[in-house]
MDAnalysis code that builds the backbone (N, CA, C; Angstrom):
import MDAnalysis as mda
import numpy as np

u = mda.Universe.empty(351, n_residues=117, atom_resindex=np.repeat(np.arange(117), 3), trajectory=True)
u.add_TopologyAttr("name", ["N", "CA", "C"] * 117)
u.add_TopologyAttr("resid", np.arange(1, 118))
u.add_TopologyAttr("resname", ["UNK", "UNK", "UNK", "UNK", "UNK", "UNK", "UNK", "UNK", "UNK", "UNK", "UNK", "UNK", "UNK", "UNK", "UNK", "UNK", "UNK", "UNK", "UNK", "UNK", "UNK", "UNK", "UNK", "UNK", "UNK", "UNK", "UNK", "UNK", "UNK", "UNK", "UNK", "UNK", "UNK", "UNK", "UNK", "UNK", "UNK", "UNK", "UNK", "UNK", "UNK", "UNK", "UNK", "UNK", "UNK", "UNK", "UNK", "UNK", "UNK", "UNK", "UNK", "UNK", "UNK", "UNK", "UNK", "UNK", "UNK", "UNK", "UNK", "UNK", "UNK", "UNK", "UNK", "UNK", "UNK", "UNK", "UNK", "UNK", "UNK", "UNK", "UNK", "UNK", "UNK", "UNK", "UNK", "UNK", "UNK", "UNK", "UNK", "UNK", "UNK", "UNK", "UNK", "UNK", "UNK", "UNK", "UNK", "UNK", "UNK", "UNK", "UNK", "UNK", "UNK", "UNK", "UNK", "UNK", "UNK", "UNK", "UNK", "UNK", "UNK", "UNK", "UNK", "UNK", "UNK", "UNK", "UNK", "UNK", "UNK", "UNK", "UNK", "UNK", "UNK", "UNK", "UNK", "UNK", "UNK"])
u.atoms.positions = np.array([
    [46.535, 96.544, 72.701],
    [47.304, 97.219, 71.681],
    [46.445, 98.281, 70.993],
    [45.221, 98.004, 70.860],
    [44.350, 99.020, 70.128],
    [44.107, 100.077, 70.895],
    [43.678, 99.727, 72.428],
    [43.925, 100.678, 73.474],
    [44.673, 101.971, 73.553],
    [46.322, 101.296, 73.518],
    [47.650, 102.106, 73.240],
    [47.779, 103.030, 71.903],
    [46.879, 102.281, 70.759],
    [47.105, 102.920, 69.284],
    [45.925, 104.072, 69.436],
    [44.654, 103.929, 70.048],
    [43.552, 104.852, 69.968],
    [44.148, 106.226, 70.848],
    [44.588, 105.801, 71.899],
    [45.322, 107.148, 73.046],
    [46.215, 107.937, 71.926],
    [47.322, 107.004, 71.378],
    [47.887, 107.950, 70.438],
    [47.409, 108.879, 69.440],
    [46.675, 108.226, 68.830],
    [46.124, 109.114, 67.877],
    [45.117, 110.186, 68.648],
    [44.437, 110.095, 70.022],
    [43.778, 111.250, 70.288],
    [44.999, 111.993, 70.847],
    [45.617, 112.036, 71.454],
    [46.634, 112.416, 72.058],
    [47.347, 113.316, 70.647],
    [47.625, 112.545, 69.624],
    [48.816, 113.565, 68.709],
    [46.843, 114.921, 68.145],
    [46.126, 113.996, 67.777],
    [45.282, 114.979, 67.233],
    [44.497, 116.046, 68.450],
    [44.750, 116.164, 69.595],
    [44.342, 117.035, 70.321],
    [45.467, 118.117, 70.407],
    [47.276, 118.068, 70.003],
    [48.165, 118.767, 70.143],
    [48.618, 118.595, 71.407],
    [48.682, 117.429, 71.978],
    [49.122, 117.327, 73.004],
    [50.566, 116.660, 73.097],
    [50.296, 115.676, 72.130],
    [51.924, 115.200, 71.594],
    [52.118, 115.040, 70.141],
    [53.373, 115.208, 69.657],
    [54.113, 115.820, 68.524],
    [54.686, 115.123, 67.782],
    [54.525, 115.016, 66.437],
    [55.151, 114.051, 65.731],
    [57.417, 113.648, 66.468],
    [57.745, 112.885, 65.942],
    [59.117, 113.092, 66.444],
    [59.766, 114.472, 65.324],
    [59.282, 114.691, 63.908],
    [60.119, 115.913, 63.331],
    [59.458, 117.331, 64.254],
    [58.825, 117.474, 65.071],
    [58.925, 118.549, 65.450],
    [59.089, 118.482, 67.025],
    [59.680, 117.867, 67.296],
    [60.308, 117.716, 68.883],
    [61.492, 119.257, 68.470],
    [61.331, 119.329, 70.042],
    [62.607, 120.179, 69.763],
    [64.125, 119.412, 70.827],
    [64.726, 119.123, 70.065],
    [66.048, 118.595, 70.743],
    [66.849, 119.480, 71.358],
    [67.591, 118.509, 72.732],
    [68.495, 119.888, 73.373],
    [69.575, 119.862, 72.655],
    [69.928, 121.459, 72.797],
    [70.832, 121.305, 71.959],
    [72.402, 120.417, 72.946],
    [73.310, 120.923, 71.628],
    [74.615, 120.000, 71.919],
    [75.377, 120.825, 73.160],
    [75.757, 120.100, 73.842],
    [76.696, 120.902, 74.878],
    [78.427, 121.116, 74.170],
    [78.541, 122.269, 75.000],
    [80.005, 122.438, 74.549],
    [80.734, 121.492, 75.267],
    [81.977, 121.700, 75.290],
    [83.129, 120.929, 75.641],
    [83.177, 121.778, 76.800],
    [83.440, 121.385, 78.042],
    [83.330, 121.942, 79.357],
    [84.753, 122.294, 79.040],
    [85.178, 123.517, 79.826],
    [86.386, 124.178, 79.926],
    [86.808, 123.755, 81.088],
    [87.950, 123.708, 81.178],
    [88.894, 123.570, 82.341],
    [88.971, 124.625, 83.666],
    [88.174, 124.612, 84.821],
    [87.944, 125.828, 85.456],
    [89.158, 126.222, 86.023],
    [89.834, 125.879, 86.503],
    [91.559, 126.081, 87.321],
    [92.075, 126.829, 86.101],
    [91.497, 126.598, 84.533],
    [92.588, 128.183, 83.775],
    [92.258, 129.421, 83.619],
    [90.945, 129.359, 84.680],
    [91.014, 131.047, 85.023],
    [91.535, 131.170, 85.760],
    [91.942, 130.692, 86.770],
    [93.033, 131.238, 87.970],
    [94.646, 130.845, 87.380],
    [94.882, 130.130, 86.402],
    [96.158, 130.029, 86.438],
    [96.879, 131.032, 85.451],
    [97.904, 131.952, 85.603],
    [98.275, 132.808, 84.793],
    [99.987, 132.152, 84.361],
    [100.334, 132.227, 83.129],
    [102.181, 132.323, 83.131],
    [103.032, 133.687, 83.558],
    [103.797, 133.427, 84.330],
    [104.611, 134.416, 84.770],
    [106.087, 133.964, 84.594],
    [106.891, 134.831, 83.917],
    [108.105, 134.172, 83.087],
    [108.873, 132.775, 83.019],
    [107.596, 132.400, 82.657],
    [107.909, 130.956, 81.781],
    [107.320, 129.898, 83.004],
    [107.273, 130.329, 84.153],
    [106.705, 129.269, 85.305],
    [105.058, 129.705, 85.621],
    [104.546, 128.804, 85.813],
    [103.119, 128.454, 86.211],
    [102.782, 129.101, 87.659],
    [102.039, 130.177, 87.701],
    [102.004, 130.637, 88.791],
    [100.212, 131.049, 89.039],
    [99.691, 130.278, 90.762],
    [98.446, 130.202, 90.725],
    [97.644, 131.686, 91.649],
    [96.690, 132.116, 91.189],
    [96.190, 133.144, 92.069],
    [95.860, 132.532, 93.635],
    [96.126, 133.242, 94.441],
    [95.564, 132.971, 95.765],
    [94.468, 133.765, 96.306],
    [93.262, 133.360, 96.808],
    [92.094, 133.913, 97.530],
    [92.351, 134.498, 98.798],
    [92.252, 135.836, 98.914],
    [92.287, 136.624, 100.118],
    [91.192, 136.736, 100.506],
    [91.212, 137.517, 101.473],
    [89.776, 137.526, 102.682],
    [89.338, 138.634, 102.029],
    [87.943, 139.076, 102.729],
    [87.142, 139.575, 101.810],
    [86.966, 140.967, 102.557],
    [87.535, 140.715, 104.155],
    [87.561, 142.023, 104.721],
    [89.024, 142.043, 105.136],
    [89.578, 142.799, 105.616],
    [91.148, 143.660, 106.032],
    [91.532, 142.393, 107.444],
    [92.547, 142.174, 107.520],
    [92.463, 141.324, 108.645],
    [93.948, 141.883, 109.125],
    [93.998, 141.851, 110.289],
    [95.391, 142.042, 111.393],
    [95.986, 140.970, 111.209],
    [97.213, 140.371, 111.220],
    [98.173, 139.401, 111.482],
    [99.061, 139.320, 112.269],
    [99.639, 138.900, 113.430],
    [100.305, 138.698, 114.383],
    [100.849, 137.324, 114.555],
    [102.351, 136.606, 114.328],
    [102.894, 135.578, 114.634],
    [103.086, 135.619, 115.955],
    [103.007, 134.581, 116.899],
    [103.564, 134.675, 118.365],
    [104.201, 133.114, 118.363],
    [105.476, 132.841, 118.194],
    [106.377, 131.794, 118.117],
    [105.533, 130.975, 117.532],
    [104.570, 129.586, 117.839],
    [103.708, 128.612, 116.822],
    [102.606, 128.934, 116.732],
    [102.220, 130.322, 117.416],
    [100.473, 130.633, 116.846],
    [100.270, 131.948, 116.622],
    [99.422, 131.774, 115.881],
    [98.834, 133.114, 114.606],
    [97.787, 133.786, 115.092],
    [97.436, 135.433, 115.752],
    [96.733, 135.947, 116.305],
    [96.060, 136.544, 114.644],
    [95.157, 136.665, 114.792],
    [94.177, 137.127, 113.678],
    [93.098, 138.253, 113.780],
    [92.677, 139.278, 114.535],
    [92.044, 140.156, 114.791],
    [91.356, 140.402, 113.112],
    [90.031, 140.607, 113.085],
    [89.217, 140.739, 112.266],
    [88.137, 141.523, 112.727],
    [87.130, 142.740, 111.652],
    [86.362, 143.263, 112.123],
    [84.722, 142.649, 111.821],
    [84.947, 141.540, 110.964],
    [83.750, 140.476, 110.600],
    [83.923, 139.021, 110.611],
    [82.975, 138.418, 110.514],
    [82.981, 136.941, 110.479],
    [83.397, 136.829, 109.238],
    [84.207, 136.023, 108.927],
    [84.507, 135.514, 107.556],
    [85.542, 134.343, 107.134],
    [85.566, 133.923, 106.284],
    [86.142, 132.515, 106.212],
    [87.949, 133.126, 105.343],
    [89.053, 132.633, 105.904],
    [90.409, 133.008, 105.791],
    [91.236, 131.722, 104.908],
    [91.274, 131.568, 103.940],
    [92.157, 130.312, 103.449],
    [93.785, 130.837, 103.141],
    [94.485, 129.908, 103.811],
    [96.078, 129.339, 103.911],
    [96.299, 128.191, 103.215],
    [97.384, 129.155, 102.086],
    [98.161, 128.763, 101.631],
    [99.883, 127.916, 102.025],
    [100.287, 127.342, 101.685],
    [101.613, 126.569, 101.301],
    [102.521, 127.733, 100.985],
    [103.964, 127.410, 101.255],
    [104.871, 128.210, 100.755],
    [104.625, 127.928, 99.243],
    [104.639, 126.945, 98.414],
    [104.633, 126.648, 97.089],
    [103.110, 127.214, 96.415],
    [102.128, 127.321, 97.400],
    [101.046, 128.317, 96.461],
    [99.827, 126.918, 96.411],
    [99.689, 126.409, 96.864],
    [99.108, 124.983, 97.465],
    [97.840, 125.106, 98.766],
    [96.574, 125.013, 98.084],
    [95.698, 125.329, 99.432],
    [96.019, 124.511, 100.452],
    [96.417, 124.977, 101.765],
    [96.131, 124.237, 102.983],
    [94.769, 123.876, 103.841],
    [94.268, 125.401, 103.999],
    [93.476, 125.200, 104.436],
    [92.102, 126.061, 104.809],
    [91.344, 126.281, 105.194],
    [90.494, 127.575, 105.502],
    [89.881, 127.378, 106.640],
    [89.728, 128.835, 107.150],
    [90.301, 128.745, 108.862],
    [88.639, 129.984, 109.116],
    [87.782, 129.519, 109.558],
    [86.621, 130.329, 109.915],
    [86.866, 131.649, 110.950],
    [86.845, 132.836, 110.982],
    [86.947, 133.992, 111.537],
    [85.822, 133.872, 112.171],
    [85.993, 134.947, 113.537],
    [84.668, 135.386, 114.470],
    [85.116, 136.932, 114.401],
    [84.420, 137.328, 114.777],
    [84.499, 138.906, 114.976],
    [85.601, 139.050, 115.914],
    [86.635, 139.785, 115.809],
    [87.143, 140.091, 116.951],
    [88.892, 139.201, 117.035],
    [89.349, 138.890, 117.746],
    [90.382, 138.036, 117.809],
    [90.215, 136.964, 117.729],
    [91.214, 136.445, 116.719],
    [91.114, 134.289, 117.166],
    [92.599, 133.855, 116.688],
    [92.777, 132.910, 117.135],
    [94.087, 132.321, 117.391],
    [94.012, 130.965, 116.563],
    [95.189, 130.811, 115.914],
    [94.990, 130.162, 114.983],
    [96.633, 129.055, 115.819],
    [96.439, 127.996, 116.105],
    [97.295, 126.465, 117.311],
    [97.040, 125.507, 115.798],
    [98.263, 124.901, 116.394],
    [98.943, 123.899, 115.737],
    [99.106, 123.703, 114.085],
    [99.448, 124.211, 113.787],
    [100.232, 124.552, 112.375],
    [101.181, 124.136, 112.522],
    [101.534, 123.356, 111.627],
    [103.159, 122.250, 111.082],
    [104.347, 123.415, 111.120],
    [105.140, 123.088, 111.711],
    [106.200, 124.233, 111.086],
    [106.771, 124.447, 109.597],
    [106.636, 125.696, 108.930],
    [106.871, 126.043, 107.259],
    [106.498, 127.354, 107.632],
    [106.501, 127.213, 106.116],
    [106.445, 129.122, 105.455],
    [104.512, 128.650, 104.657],
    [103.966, 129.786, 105.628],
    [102.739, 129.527, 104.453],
    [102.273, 131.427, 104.286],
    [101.106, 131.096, 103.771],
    [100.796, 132.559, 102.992],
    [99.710, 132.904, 103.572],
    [99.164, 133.822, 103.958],
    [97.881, 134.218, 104.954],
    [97.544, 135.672, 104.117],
    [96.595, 136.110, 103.523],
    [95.983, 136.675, 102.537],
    [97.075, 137.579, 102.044],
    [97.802, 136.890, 101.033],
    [99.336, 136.942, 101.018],
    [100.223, 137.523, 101.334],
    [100.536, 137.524, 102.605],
    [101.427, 137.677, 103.409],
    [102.038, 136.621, 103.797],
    [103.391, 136.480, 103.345],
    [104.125, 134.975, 103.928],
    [104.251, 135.514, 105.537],
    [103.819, 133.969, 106.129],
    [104.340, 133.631, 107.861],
    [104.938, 132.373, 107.498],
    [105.728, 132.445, 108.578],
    [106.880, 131.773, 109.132],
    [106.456, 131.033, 110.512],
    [106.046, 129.679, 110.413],
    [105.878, 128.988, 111.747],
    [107.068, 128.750, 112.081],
    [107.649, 128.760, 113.630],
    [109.191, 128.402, 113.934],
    [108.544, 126.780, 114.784],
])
């Protein structure tokens, strides 16, 4: 115990450790905000959510249940729901890719509604 009491006292009198009134405490955190209410806007009187488009220009082509996609970069494509509902995100290659087996509906492709039959 005398051990433990002698360290302290060289320890506070070298400035190495600090009484507790001059600690500095972290401060208080805020109240975390809700991140989904930057994307959500009101639009007359109904709740309506932004959707994420691609980041470069993309071609779209339906061919009866599959989706031709011509792109001039790699980049990642997320599909939407007719109701505005992520489905899903669909990785691009340079060049053409074909987008098989999609449920039949109405979804949104960097918003452009398609129509799976």
């Amino acid at each position: 115990m005398k051990r433990v009491l002698s360290m302290m006292v060289l320890a506070m009198a070298s400035g190495l450790a600090t009484f507790p009134s001059e600690r500095i405490w972290p401060r208080k955190r805020k109240p975390a905000q809700d991140s989904s209410a930057s994307f959500v806007r009101m639009q007359e009187g109904k709740e309506s959510r932004k959707m994420a488009i691609s980041i470069y220009p993309v071609q779209i082509q339906v061919t009866m249940n599959a989706i031709q996609i011509h792109s001039e970069h790699s980049q990642m494509l997320p599909i939407y729901t007719r109701s505005g509902n992520f489905y899903m995100a669909v990785r691009l290659k340079k060049g053409v890719n074909w987008i098989n087996g999609l449920p039949r509906g109405h979804y949104f492709i960097n918003n452009r509604p398609i129509t799976i039959n």
